[in-house]
C-alpha positions as CSV (number, residue, x, y, z in Angstrom):
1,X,-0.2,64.9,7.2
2,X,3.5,63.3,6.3
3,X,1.9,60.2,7.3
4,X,-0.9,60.4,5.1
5,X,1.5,61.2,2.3
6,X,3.2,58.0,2.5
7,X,0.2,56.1,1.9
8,X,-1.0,58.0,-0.8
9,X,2.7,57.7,-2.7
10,X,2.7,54.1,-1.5
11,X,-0.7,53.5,-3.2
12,X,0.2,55.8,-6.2
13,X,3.3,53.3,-6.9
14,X,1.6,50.2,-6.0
15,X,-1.6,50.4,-8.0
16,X,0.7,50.6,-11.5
17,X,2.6,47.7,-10.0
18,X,-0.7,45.5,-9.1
19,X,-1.7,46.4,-13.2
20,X,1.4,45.2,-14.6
21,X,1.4,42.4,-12.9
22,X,-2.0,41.6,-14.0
23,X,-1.0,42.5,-17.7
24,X,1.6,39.9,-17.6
25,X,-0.6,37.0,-16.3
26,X,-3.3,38.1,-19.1
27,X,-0.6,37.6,-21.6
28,X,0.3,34.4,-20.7
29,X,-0.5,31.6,-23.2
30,X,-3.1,29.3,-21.0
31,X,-4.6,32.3,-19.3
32,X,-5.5,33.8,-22.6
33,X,-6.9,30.2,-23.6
34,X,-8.8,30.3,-20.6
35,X,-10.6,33.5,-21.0
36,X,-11.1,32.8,-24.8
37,X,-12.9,29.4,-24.4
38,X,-15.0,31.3,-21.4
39,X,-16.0,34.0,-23.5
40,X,-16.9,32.3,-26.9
41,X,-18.6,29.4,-24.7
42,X,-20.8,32.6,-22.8
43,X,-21.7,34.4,-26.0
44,X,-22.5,31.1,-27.7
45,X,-24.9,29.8,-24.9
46,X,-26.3,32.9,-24.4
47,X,-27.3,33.6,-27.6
48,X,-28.7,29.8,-27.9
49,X,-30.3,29.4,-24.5
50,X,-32.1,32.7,-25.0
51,X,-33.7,31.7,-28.9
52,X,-34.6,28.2,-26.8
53,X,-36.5,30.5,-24.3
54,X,-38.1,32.5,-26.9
55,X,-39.6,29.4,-28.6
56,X,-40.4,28.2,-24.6
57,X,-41.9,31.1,-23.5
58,X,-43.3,33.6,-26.3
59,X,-45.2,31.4,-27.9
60,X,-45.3,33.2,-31.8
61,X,-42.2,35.3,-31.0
62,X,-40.1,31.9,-31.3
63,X,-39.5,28.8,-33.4
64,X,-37.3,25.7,-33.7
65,X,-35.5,27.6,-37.1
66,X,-35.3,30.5,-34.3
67,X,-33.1,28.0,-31.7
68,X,-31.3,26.7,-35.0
69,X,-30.3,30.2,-36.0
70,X,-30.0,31.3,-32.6
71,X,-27.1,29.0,-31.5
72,X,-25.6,28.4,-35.5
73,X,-24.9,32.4,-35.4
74,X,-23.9,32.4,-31.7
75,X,-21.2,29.9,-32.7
76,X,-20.2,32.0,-35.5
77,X,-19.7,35.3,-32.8
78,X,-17.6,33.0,-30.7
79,X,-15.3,31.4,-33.3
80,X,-14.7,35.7,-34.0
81,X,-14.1,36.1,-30.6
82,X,-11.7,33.4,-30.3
83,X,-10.7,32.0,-33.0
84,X,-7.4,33.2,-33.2
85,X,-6.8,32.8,-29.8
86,X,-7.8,29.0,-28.3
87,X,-9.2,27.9,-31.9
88,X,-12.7,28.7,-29.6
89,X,-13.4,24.8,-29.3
90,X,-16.5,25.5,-27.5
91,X,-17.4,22.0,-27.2
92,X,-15.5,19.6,-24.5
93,X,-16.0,17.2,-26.9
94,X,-14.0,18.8,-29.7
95,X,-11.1,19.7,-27.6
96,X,-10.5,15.9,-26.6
97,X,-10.8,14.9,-30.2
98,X,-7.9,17.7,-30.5
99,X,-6.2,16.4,-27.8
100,X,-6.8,12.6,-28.8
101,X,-5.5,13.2,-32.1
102,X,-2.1,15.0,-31.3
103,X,-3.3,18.1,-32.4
104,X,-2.6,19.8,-28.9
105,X,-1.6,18.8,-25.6
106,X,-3.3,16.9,-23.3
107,X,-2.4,19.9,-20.8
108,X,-4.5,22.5,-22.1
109,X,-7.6,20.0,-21.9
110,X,-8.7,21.0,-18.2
111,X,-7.5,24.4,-19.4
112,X,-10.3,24.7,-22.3
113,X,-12.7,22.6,-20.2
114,X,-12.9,24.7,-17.0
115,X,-13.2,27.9,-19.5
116,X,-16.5,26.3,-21.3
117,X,-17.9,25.3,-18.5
118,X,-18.2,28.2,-16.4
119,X,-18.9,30.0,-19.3
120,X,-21.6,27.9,-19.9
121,X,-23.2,27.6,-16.4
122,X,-22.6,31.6,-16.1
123,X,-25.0,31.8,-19.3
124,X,-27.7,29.5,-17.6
125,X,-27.3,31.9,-15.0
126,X,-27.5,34.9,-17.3
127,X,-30.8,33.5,-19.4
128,X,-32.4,32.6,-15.8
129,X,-32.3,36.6,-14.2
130,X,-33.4,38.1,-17.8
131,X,-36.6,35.7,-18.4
132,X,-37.1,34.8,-14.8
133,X,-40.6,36.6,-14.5
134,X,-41.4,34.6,-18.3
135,X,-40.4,31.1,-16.8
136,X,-42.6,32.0,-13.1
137,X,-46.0,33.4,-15.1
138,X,-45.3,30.6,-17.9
139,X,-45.0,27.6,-15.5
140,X,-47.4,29.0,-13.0
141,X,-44.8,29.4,-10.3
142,X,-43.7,25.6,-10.3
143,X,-39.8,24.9,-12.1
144,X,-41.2,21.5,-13.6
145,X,-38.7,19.3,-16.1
146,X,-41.7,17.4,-18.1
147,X,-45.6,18.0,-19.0
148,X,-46.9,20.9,-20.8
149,X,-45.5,23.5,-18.9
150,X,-41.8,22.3,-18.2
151,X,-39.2,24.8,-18.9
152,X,-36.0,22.7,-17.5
153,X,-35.5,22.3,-21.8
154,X,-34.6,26.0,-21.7
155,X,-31.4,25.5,-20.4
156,X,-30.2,21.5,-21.5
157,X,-31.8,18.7,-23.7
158,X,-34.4,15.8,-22.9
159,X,-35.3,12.5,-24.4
160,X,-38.6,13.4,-26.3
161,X,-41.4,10.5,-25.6
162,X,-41.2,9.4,-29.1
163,X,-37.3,7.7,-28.6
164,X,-35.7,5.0,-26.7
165,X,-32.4,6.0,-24.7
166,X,-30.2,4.1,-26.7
167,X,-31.5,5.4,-30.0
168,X,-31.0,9.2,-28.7
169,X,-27.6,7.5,-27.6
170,X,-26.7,7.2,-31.3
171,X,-28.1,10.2,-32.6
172,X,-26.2,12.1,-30.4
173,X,-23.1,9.7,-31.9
174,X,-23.6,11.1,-35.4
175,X,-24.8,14.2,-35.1
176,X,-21.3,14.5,-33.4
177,X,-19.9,13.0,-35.7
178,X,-21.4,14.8,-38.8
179,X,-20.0,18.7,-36.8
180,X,-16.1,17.0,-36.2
181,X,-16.5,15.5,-40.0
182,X,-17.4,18.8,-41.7
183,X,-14.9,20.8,-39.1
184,X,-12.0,19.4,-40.2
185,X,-13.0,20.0,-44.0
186,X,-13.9,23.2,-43.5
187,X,-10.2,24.3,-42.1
188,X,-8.1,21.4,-43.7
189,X,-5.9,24.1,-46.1
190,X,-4.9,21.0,-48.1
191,X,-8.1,19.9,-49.2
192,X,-10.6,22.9,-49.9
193,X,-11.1,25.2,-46.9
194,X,-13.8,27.8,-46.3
195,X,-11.8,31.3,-47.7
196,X,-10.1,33.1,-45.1
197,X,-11.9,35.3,-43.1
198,X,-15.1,33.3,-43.6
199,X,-14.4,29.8,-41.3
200,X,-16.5,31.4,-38.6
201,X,-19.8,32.0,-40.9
202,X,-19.2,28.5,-42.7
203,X,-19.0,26.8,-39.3
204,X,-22.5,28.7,-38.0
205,X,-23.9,27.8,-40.9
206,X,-23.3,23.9,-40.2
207,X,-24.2,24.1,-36.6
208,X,-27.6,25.7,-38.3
209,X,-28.0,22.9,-41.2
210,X,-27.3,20.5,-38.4
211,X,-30.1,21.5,-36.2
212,X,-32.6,21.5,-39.0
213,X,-32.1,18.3,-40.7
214,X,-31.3,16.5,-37.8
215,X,-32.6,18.4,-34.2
216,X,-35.3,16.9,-33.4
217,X,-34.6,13.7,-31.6
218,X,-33.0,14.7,-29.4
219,X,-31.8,18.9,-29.4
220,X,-28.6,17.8,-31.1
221,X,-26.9,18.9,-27.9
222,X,-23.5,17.7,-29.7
223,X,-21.9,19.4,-26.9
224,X,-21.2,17.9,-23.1
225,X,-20.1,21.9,-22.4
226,X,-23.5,22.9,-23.8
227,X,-25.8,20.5,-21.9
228,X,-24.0,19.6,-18.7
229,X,-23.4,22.9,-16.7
230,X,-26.9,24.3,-17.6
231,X,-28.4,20.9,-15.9
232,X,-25.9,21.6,-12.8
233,X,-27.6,25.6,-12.9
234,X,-31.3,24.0,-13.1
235,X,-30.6,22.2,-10.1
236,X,-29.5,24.7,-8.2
237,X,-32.2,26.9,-9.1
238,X,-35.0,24.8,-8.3
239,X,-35.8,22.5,-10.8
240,X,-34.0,20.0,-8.3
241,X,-33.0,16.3,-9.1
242,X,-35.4,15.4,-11.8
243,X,-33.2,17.3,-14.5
244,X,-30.5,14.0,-14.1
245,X,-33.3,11.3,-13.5
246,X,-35.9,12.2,-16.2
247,X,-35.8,9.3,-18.4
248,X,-31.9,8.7,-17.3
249,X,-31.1,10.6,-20.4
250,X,-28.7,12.8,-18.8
251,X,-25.4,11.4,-19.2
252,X,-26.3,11.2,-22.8
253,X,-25.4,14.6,-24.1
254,X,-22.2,14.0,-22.0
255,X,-20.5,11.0,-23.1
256,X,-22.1,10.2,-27.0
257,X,-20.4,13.4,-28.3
258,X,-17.2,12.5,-26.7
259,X,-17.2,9.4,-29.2
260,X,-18.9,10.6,-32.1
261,X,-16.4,13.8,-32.7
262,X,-13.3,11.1,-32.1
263,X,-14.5,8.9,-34.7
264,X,-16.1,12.0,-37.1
265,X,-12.0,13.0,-36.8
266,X,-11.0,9.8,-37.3
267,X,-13.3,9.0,-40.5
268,X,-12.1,12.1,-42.1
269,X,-7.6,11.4,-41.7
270,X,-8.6,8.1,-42.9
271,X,-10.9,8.3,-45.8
272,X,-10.7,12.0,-46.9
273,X,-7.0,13.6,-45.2
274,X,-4.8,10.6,-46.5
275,X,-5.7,10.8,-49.8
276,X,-4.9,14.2,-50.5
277,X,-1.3,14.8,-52.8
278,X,0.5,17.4,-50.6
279,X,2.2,19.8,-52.6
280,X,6.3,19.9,-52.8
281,X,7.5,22.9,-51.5
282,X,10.3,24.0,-54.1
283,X,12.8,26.7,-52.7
284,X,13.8,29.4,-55.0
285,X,16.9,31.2,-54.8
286,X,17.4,34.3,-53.7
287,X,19.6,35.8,-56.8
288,X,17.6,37.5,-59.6
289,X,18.6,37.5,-63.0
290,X,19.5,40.9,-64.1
291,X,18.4,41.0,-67.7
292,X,15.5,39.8,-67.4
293,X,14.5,40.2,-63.6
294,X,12.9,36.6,-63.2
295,X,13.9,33.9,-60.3
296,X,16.9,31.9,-61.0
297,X,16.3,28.2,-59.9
298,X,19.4,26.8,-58.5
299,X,20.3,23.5,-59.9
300,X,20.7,21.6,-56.6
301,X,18.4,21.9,-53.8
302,X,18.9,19.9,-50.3
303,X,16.5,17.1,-49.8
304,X,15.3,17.6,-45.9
305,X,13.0,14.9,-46.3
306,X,14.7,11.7,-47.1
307,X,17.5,12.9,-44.9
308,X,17.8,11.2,-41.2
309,X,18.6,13.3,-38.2
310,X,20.7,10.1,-37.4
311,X,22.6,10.0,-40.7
312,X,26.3,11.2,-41.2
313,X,25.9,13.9,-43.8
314,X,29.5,15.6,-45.6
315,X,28.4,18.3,-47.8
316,X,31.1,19.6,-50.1
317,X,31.1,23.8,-50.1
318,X,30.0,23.5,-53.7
319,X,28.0,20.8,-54.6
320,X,24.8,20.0,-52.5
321,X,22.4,16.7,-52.7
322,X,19.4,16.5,-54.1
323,X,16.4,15.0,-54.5
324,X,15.0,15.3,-58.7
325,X,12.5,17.9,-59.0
326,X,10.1,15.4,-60.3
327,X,9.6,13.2,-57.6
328,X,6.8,14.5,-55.8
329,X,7.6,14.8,-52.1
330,X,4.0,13.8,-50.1
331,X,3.7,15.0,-46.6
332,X,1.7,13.8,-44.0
333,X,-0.4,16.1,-41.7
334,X,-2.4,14.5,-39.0
């Protein structure tokens, strides 16, 4: 009986042990980054691979607007899911424009990677178990990637019959482009930003306007994240190795976004974040007057900006250096 006691204290003081340290790896910065880009990406694809099935599979109980709405609206429940947390990228190929443009570190790239693409694949997986008796009485028992009764395009994108390779090759380019473009504008806070609290149904609303002016070439995959793991899961599951040979189209989706969200980013600091006037920043002082209660300006302010790190400064305990209030002070933000 004392023996058995022991374990059950041991147990009782091990089990609040095991959660704590759990909580703290949870709380750590790239594990929370992790778990936000897996999330968003899951919610996202599911919501998107499941309005592609409808339109598939149920015949009137889907459309193309459906697949449009279905992923532009699953984008907006990620970006609420994680938007605060890993910025909820959801797209590989927004992360390396990110990265490529100093905007975060390069070591948080596998980081948000891994997290999209499991969450991706476990979506394929997901929308696989929930119409799987849909896909075997549609198809006729055979998983087949073209003719009339294909349903590999449930889960990634295919060159229709209608374009060449290299054409889908730059519509994937722009429509890329076009989503990093309009991205930027929508959260640049110096230029004219969606209003706060609303960046998540602006950016749904894109990925919807997107799909319906320009989808249907070639599924505007936009998205190596979207495309690529779902393949991987159709192979697996028995579509086998015609989902990367049909028409050679499937390195498409993986490496045309890459480019068109670098130079979408690029287009946008160049023609449309350079030429913005950024506001001076003018420091008030602290002391109010007591008549009349308003903000007393001091008459010298310190000028951080034309001041080197490497320049000798001697500042006197009563007068300070200053730049005129005039002079507009424009700040770069890249």
């Amino acid at each position: 009986m004392a023996h058995r006691d022991k374990k059950r204290r041991s147990k009782m003081v091990s089990s609040p042990t095991v959660i704590t340290r759990m909580q703290a790896i949870m709380q750590k910065e790239m594990v929370r980054e992790f778990l936000a880009e897996f999330m968003s990406t899951y919610v996202m694809m599911v919501f998107g691979l499941g309005s592609v099935a409808h339109m598939v599979l149920g015949g009137k109980l889907g459309s193309f607007l459906g697949v449009n709405l279905g992923f532009g609206f699953g984008v907006t429940m990620g970006v609420h899911m994680a938007g605060n947390i890993s910025g909820a990228h959801m797209n590989a190929a927004l992360t390396f424009t990110n990265c490529a443009l100093g905007r975060m570190s390069w070591k948080k790239f596998p980081v948000y990677i891994l997290g999209q693409f499991l969450g991706s694949f476990l979506a394929a997986a997901t929308i696989y178990c929930l119409f799987y008796t849909a896909i075997i009485e549609f198809s006729g028992g055979r998983l087949t990637v073209t003719g009339p009764k294909a349903t590999a395009s449930i889960f990634a994108t295919y060159l229709p019959d209608h374009s060449t390779l290299w054409r889908g090759f730059l519509d994937e380019v722009l429509v890329t482009g076009l989503l990093q473009l309009c991205l930027f504008a929508i959260t640049d806070k110096e230029n004219n930003p969606a209003l706060q609290g609303t960046q998540a149904l602006v950016i749904g609303i894109l990925v919807v306007v997107i799909g319906i002016s320009l989808g249907m070439n070639t599924g505007y995959a936009m998205n190596p994240s979207r495309d690529l793991p779902p393949r991987f899961f159709t192979y697996i599951a028995g579509w086998g190795i015609q989902v990367f040979r049909a028409r050679d189209w499937w390195w498409v989706p993986v490496v045309a976004p890459f480019l068109g969200a670098y130079l979408g980013g690029i287009i946008y600091l160049v023609f449309i974040g350079s030429t913005i006037t950024r506001r001076p920043h003018i420091l008030e002082d602290s002391m109010m007057s007591e008549d009349r209660r308003i903000p007393v300006l001091p008459k010298t302010m310190p000028n951080p900006a034309t001041t080197s790190p490497l320049t000798p400064v001697s500042v006197s305990p009563t007068v300070r250096t200053v730049a005129p209030l005039s002079d507009p002070i424009l700040l770069e933000q890249f």
